[in-house]
N, C-alpha and C positions, 0 to 999 in steps of 0.2 A: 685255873682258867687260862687259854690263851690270851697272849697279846697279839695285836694286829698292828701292821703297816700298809700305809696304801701308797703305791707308788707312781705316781702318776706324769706325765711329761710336762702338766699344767700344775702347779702346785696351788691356784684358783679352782682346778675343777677336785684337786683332792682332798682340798680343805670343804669345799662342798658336797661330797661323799661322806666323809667325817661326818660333818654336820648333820645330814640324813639316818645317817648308821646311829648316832650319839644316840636317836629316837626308838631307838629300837632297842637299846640295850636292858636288859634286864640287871644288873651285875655290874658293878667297878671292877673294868680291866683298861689296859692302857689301849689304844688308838693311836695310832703315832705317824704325821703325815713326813715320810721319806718321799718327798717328789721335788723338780725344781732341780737349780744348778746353783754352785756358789754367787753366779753374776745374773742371778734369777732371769736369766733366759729360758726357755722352754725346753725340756728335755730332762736327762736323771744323771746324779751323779753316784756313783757306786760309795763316793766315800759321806754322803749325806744319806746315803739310802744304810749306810754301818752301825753309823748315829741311831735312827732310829729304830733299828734293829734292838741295839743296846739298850734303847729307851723302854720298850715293850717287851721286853725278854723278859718274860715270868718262867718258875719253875715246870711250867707245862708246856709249854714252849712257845712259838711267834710264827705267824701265819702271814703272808707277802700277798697282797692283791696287786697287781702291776697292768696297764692299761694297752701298751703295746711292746714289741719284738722288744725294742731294747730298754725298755724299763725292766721286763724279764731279763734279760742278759746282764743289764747292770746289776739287778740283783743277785746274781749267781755271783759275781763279782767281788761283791760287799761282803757273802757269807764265806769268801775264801779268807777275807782280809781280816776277817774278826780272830783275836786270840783269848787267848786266857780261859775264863771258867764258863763259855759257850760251848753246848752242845748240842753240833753243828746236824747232828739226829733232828733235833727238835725244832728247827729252821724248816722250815717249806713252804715255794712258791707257790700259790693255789694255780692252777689250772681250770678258770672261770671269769665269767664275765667280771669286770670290777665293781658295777654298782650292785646287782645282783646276787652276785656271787659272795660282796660284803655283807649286803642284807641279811641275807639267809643264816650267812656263820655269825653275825652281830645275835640274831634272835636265838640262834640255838645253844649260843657259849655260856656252858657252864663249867661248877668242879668237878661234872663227871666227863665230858668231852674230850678226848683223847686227838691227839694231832692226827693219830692215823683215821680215826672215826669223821674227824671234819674230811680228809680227804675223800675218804668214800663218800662221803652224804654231797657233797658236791660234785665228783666226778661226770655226771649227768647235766651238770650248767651247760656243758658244753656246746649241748647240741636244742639251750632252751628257745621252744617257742614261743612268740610273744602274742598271738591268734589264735 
């Protein structure tokens, strides 16, 4: 199963993403909220977003929800700085809504879910209509 991080600029609204997705999980896998700055001001730090990285990293790898521009950019950031027995293959950023886009991969993560098959079964959040 994948691990998830949610990375958000609020680390109140990420921990309340969390909380939502918790409901929906079918499966113990990690959740791990990467959001927030060390002086908990609002915004993301590449080296707290590493952290939780490390925290959710399962053998199938760990899947990044990020909320805006540079929550995505910090996380590109994180996955350059990780070393050791991470394989940086199995890291990627979703390109989808974050509450949405968590829901969906919360409900469908199992042991047979491949990192590459979450990115396809999402690739379409992009352009979801809510009407």
């Amino acid at each position: 199963m994948l691990g998830f991080v949610i990375v958000s600029h609020s680390k109140k609204l990420a921990h309340e993403v969390i909380e939502l997705c918790n409901e929906m999980k079918r499966y113990d896998f990690p959740i791990i909220n990467g959001s927030g700055t060390s002086g908990e001001h609002l915004g993301s730090d590449p080296l707290i977003i590493a952290e939780a990285i490390k925290k959710a990293y399962t053998k199938d790898g760990v899947v990044i929800f990020g909320d805006l521009g540079s929550s995505i950019m910090n996380s590109e950031l994180a996955i350059e700085f990780l070393e050791g027995d991470y394989d940086k293959d199995k890291i990627k950023i979703m390109d989808a809504p974050l509450v949405e886009g968590a829901i969906m991969a919360m409900a469908i993560n199992d042991e047979k879910l491949t990192i590459h098959e979450l990115v396809d079964e999402l690739k379409d959040f992009k352009i979801l209509s809510k009407i």
